[in-house]
KOLGU-4560 file (N, C-alpha, C; in nm, 3 decimals, padded with zeros to 5 digits):
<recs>
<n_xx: -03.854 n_yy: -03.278 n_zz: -07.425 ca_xx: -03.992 ca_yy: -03.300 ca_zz: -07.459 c_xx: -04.082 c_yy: -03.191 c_zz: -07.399 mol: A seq: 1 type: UNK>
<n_xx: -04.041 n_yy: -03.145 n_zz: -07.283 ca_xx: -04.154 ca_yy: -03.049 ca_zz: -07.180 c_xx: -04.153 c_yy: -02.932 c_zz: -07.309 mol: A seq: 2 type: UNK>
<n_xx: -04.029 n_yy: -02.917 n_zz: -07.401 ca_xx: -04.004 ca_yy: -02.781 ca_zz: -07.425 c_xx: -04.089 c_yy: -02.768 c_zz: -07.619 mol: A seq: 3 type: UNK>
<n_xx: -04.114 n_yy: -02.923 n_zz: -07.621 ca_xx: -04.180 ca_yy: -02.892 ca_zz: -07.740 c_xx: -04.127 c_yy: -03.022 c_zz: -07.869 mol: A seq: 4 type: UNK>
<n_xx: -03.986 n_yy: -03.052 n_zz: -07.825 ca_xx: -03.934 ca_yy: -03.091 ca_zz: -07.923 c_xx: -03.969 c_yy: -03.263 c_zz: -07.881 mol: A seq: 5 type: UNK>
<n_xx: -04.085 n_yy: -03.329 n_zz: -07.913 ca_xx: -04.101 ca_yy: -03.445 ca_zz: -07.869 c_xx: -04.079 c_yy: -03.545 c_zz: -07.972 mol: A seq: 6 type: UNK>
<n_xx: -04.111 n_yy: -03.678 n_zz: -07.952 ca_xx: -04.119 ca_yy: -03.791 ca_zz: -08.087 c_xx: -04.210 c_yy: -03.759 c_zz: -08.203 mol: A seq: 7 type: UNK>
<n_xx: -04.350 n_yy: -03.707 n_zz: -08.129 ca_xx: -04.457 ca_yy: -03.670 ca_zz: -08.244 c_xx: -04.383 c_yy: -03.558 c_zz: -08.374 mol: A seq: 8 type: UNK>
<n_xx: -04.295 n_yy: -03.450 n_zz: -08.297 ca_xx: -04.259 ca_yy: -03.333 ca_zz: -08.352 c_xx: -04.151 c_yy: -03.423 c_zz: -08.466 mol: A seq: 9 type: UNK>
<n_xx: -04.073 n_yy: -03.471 n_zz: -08.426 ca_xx: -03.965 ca_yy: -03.527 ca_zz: -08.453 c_xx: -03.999 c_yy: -03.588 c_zz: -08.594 mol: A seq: 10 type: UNK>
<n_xx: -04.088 n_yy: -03.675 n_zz: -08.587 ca_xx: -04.148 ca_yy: -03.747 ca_zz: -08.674 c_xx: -04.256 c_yy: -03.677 c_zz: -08.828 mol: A seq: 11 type: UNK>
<n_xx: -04.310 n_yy: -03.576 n_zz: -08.724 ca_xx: -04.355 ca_yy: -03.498 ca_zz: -08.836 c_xx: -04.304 c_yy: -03.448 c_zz: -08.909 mol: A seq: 12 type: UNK>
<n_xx: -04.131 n_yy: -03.414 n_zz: -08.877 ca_xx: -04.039 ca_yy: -03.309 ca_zz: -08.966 c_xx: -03.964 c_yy: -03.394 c_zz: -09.034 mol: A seq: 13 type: UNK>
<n_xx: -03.954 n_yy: -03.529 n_zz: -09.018 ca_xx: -03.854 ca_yy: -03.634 ca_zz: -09.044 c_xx: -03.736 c_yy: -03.603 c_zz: -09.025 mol: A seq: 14 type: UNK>
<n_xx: -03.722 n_yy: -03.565 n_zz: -08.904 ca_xx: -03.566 ca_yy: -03.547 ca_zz: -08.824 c_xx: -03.587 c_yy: -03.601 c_zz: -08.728 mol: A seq: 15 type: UNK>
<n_xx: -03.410 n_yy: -03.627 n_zz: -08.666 ca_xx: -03.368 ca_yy: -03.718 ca_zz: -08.556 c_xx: -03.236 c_yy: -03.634 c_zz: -08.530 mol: A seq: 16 type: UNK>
<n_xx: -03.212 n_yy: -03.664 n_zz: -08.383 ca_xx: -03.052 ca_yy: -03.587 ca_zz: -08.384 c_xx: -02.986 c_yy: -03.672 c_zz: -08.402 mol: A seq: 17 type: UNK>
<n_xx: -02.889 n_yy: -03.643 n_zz: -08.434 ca_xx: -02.755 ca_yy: -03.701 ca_zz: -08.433 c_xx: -02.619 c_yy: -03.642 c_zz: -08.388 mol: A seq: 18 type: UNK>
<n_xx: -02.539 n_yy: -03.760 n_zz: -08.293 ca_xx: -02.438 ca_yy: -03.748 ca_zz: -08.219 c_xx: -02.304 c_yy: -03.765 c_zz: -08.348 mol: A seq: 19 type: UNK>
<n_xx: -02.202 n_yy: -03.598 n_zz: -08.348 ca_xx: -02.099 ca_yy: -03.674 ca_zz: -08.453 c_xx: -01.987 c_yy: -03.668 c_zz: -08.348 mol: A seq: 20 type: UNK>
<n_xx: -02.017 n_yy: -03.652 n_zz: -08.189 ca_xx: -01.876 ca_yy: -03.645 ca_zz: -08.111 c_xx: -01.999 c_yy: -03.656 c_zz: -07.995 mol: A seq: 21 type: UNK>
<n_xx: -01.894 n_yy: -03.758 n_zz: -07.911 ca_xx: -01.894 ca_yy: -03.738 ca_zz: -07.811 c_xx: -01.799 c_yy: -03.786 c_zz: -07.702 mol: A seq: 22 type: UNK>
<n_xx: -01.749 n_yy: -03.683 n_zz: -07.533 ca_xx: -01.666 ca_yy: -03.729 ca_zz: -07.502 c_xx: -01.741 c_yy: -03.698 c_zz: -07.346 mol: A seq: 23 type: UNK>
<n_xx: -01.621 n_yy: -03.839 n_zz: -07.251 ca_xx: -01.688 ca_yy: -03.813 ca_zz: -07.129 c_xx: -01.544 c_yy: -03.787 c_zz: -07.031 mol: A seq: 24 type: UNK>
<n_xx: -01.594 n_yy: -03.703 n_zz: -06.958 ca_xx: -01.479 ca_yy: -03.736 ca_zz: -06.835 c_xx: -01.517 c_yy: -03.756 c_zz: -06.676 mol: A seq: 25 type: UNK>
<n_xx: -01.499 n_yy: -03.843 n_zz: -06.644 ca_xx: -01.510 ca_yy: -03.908 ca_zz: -06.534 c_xx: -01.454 c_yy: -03.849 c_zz: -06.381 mol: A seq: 26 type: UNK>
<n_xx: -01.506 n_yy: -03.814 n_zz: -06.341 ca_xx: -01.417 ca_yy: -03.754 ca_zz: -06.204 c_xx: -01.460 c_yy: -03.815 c_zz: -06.035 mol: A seq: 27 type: UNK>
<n_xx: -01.604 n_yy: -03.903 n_zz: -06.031 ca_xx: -01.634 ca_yy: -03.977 ca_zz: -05.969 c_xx: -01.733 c_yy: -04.072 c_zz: -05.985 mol: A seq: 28 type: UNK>
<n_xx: -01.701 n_yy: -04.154 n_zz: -05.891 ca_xx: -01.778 ca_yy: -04.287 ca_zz: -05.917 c_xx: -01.968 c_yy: -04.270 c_zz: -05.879 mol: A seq: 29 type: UNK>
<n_xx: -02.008 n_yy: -04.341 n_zz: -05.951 ca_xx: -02.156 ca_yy: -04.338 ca_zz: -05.933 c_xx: -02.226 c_yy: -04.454 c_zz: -05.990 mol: A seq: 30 type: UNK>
<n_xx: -02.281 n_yy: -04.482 n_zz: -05.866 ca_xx: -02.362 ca_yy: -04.638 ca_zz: -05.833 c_xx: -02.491 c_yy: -04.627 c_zz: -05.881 mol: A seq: 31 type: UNK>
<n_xx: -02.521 n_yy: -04.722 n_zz: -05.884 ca_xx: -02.714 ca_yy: -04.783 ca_zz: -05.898 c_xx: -02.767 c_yy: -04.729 c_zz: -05.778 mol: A seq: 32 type: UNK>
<n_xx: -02.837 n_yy: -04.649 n_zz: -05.794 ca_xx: -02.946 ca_yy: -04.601 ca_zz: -05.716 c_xx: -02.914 c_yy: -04.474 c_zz: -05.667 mol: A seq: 33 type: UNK>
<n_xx: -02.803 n_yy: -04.413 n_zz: -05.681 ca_xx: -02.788 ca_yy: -04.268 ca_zz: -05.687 c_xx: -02.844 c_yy: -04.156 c_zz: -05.756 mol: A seq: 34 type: UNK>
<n_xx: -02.866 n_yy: -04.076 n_zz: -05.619 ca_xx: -02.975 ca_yy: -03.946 ca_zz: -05.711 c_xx: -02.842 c_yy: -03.852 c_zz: -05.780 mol: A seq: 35 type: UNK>
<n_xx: -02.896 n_yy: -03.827 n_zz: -05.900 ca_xx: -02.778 ca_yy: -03.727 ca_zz: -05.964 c_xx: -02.856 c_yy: -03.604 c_zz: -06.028 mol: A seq: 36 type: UNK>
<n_xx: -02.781 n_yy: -03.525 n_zz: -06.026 ca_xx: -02.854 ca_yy: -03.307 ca_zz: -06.145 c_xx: -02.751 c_yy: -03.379 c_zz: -06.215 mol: A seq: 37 type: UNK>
<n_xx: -02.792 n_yy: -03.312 n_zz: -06.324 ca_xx: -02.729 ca_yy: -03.290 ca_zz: -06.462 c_xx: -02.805 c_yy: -03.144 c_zz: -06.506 mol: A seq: 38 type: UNK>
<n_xx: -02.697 n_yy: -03.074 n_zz: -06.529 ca_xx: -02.721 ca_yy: -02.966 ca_zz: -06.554 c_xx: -02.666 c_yy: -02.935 c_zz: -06.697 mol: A seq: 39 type: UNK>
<n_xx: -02.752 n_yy: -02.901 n_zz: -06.792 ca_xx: -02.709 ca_yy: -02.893 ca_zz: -06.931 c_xx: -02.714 c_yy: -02.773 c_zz: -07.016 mol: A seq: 40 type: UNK>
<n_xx: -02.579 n_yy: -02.732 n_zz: -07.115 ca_xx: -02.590 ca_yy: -02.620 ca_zz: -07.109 c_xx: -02.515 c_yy: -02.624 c_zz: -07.268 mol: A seq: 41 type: UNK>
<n_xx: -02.554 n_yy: -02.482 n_zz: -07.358 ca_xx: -02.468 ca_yy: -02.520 ca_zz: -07.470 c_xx: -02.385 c_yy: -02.445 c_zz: -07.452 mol: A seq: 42 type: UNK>
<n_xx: -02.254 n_yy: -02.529 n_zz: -07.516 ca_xx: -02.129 ca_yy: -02.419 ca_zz: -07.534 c_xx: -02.071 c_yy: -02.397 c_zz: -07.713 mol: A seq: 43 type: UNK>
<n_xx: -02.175 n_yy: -02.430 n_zz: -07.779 ca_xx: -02.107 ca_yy: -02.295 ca_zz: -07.892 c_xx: -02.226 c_yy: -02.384 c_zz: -08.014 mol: A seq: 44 type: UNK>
<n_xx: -02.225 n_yy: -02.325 n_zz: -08.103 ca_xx: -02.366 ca_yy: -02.323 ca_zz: -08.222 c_xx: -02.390 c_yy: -02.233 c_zz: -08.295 mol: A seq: 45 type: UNK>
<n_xx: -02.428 n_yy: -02.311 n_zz: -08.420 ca_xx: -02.438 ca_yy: -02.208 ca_zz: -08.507 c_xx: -02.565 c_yy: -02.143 c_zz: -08.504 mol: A seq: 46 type: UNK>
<n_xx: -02.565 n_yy: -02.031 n_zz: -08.565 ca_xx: -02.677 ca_yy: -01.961 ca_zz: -08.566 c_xx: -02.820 c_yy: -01.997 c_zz: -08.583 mol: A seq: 47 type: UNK>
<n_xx: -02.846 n_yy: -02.071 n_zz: -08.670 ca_xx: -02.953 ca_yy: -02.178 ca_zz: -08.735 c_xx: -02.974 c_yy: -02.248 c_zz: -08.611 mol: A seq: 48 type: UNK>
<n_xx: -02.860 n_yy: -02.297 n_zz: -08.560 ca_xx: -02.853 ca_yy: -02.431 ca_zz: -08.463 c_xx: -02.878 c_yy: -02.543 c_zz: -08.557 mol: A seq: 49 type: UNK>
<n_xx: -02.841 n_yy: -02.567 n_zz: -08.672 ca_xx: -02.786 ca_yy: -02.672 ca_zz: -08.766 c_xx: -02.719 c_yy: -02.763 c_zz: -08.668 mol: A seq: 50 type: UNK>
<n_xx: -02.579 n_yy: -02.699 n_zz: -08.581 ca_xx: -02.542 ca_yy: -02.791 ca_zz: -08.590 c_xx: -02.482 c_yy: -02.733 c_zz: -08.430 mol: A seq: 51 type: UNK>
<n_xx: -02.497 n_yy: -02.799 n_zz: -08.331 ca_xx: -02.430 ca_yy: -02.714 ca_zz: -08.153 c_xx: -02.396 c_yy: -02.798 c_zz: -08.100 mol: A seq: 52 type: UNK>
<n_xx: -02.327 n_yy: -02.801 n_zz: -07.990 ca_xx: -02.242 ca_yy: -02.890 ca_zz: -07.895 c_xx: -02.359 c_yy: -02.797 c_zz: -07.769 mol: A seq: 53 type: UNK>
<n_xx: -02.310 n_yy: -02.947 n_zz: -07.669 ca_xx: -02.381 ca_yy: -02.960 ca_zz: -07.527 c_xx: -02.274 c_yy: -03.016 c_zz: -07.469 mol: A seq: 54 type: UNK>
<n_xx: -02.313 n_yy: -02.926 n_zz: -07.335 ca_xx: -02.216 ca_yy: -03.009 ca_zz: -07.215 c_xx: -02.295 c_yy: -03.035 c_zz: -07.100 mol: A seq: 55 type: UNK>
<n_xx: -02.302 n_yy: -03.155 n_zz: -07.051 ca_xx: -02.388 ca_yy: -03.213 ca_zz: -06.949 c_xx: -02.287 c_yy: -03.227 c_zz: -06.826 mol: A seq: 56 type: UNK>
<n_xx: -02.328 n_yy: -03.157 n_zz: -06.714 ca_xx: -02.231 ca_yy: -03.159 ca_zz: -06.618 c_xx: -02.327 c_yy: -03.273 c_zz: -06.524 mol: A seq: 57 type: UNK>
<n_xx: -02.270 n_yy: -03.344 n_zz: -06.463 ca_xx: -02.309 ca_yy: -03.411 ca_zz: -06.374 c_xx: -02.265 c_yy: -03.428 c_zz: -06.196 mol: A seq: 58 type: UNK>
<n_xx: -02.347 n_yy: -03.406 n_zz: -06.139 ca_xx: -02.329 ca_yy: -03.415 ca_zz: -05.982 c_xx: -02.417 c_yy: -03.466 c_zz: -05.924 mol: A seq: 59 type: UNK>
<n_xx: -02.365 n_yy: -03.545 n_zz: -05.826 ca_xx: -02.410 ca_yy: -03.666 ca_zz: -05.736 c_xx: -02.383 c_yy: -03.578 c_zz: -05.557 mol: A seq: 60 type: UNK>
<n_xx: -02.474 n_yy: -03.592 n_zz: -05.522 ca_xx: -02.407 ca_yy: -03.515 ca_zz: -05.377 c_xx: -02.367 c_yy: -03.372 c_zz: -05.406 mol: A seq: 61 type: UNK>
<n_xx: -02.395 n_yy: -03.293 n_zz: -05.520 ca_xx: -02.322 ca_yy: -03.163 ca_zz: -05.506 c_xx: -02.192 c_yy: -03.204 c_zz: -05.543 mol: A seq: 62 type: UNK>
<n_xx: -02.127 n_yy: -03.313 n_zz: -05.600 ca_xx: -02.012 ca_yy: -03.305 ca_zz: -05.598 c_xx: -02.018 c_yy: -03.326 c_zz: -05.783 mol: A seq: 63 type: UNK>
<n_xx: -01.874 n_yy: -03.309 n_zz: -05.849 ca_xx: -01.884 ca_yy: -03.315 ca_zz: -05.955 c_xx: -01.859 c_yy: -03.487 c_zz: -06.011 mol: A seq: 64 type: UNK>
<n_xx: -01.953 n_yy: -03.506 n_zz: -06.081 ca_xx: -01.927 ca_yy: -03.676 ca_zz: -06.090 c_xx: -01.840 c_yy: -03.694 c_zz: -06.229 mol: A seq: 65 type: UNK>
<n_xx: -01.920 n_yy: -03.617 n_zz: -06.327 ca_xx: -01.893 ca_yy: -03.660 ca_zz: -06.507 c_xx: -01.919 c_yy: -03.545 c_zz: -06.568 mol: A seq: 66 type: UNK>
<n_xx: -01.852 n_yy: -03.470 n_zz: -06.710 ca_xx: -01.883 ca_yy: -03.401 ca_zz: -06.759 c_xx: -01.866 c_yy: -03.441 c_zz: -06.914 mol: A seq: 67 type: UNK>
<n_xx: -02.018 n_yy: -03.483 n_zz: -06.987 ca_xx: -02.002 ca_yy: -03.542 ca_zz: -07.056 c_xx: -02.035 c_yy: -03.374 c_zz: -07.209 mol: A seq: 68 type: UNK>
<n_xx: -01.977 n_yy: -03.434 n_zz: -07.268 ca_xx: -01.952 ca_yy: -03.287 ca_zz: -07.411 c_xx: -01.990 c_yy: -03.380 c_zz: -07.539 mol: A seq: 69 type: UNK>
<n_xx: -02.109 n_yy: -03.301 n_zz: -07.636 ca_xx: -02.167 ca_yy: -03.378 ca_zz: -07.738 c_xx: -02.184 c_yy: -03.264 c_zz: -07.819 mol: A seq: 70 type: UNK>
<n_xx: -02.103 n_yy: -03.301 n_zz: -07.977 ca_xx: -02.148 ca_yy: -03.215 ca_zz: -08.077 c_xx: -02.208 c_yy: -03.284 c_zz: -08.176 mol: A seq: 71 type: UNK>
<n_xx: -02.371 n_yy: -03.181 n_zz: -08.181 ca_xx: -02.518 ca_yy: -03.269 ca_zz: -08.226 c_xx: -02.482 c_yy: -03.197 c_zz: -08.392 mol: A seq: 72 type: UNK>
<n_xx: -02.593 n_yy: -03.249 n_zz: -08.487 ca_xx: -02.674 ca_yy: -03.198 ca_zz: -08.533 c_xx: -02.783 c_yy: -03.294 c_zz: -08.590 mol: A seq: 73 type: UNK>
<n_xx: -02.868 n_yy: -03.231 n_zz: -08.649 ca_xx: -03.007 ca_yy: -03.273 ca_zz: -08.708 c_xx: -02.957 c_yy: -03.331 c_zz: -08.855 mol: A seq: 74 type: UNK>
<n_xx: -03.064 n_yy: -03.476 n_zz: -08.868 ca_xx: -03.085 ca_yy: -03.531 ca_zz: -09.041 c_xx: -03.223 c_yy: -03.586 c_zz: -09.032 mol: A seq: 75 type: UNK>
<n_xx: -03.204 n_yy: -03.576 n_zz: -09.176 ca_xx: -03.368 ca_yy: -03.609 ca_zz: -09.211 c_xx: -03.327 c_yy: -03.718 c_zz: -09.274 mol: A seq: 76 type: UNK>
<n_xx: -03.477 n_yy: -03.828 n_zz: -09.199 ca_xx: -03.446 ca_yy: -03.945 ca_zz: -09.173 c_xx: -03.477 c_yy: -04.008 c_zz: -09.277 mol: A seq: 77 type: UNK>
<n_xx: -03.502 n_yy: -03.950 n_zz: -09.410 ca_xx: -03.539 ca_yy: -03.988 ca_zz: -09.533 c_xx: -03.384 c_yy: -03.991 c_zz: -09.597 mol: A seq: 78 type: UNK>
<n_xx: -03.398 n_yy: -03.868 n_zz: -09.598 ca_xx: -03.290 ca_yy: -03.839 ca_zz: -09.650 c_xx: -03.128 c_yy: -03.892 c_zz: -09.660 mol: A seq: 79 type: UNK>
<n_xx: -03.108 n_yy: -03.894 n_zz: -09.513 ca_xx: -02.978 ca_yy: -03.963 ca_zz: -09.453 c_xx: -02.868 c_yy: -03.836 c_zz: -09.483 mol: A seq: 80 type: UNK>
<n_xx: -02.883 n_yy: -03.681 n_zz: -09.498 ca_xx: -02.849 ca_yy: -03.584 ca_zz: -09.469 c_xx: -02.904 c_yy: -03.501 c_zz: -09.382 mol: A seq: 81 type: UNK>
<n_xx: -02.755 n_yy: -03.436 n_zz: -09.333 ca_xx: -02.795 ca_yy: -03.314 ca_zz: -09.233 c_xx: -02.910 c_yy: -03.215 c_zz: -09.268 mol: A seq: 82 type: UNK>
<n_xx: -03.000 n_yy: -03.141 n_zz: -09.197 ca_xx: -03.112 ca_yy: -03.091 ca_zz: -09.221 c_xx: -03.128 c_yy: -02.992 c_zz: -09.135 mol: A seq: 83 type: UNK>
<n_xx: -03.177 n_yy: -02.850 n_zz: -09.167 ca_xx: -03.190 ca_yy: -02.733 ca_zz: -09.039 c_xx: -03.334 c_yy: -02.817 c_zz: -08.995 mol: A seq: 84 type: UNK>
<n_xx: -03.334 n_yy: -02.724 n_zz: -08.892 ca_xx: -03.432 ca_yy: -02.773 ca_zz: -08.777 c_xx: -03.548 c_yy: -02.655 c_zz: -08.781 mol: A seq: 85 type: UNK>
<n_xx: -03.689 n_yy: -02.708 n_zz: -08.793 ca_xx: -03.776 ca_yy: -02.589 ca_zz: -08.779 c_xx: -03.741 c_yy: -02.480 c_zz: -08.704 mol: A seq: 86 type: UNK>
<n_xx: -03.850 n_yy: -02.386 n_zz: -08.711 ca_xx: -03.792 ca_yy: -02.272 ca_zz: -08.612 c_xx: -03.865 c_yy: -02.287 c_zz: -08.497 mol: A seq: 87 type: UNK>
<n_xx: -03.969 n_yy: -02.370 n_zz: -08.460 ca_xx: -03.957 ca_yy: -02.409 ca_zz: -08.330 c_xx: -03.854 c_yy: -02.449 c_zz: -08.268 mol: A seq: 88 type: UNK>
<n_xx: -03.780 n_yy: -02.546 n_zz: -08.322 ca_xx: -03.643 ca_yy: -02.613 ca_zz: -08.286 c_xx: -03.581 c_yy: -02.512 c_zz: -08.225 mol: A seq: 89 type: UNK>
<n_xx: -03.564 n_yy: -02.407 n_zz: -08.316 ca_xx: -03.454 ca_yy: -02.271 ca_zz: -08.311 c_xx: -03.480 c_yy: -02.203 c_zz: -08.153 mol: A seq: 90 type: UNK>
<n_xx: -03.632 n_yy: -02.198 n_zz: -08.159 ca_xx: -03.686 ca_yy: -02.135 ca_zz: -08.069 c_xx: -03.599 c_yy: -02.191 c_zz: -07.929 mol: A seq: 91 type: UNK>
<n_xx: -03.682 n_yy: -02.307 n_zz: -07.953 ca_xx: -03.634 ca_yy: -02.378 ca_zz: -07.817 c_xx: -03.418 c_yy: -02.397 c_zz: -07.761 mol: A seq: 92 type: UNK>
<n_xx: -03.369 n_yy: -02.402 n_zz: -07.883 ca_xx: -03.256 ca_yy: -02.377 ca_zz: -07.866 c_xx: -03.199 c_yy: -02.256 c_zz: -07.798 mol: A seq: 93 type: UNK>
<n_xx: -03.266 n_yy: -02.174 n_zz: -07.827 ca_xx: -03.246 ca_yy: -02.002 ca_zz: -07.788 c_xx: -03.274 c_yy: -01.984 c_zz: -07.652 mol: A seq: 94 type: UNK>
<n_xx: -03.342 n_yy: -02.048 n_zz: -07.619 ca_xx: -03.419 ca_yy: -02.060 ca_zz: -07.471 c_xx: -03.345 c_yy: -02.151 c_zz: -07.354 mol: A seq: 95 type: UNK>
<n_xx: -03.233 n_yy: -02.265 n_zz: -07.420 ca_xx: -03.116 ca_yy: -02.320 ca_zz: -07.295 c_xx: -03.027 c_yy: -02.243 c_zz: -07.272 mol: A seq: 96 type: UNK>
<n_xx: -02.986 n_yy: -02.245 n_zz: -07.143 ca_xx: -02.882 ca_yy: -02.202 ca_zz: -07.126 c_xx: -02.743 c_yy: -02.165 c_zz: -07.174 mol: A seq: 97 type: UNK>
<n_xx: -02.681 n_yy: -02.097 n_zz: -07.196 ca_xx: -02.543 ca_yy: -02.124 ca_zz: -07.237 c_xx: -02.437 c_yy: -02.097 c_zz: -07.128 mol: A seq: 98 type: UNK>
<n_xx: -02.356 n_yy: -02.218 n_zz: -07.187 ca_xx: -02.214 ca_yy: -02.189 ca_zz: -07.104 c_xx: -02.168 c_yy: -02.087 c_zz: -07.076 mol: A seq: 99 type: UNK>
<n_xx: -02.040 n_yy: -02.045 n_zz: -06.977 ca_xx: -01.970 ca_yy: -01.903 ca_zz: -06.991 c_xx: -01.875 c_yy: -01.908 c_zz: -07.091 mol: A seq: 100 type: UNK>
<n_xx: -01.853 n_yy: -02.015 n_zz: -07.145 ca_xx: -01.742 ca_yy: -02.029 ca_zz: -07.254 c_xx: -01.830 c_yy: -02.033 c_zz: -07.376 mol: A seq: 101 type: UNK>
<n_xx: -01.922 n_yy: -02.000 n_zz: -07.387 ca_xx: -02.052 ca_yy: -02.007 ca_zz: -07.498 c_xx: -02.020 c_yy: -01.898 c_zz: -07.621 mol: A seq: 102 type: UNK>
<n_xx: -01.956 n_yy: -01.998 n_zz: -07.724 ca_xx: -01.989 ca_yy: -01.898 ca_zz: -07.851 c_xx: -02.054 c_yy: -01.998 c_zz: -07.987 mol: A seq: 103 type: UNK>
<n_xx: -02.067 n_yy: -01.862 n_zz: -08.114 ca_xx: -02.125 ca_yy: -01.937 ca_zz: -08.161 c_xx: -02.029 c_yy: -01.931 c_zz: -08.298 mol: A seq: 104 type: UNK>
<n_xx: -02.075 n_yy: -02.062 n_zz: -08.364 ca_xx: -01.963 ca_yy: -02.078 ca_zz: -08.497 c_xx: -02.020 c_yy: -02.097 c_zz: -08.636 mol: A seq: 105 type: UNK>
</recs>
């Protein structure tokens, strides 16, 4: 939202993301009331950014808790098909981080 892409935006374009994968792996336990980073980063996307995967690393204590991996893309919510994403969207895509294993497809 800080970066632009909020509900108002969302709504005006009649897009929503959508999750067609997602996987988690677990490497420690984490309770109610624990402070956690999640540090998020993409690892591969297409050019457009139609359609990219994210990997959300998670740490609790500096330690590694979960590393959860999601391949997105955008539909229009009329529609009930996939849909490119303004070029704000694009913008803001261009502007996260990428993985070191970061390519694009």
């Amino acid at each position: 939202m800080e970066n632009g892409i909020t509900p108002h935006e969302l709504h005006a374009h009649r897009l929503g993301p959508i999750l067609l994968r997602e996987e988690c792996v677990f490497r420690r336990e984490i309770k109610f009331g624990d402070k956690v980073e999640i540090d998020l980063q993409i690892s591969k996307a297409r050019n457009n950014f139609l359609r990219w995967s994210i990997r959300h690393t998670i740490l609790r204590n500096g330690e590694l808790s979960a590393i959860i991996n999601v391949d997105g893309s955008w539909i229009h919510l009329d529609r009930r098909k996939m849909a490119m994403p303004p070029q704000s969207f694009v913008d803001v895509f261009n502007t996260m981080p990428k993985a070191e294993d970061f390519h694009w497809i």
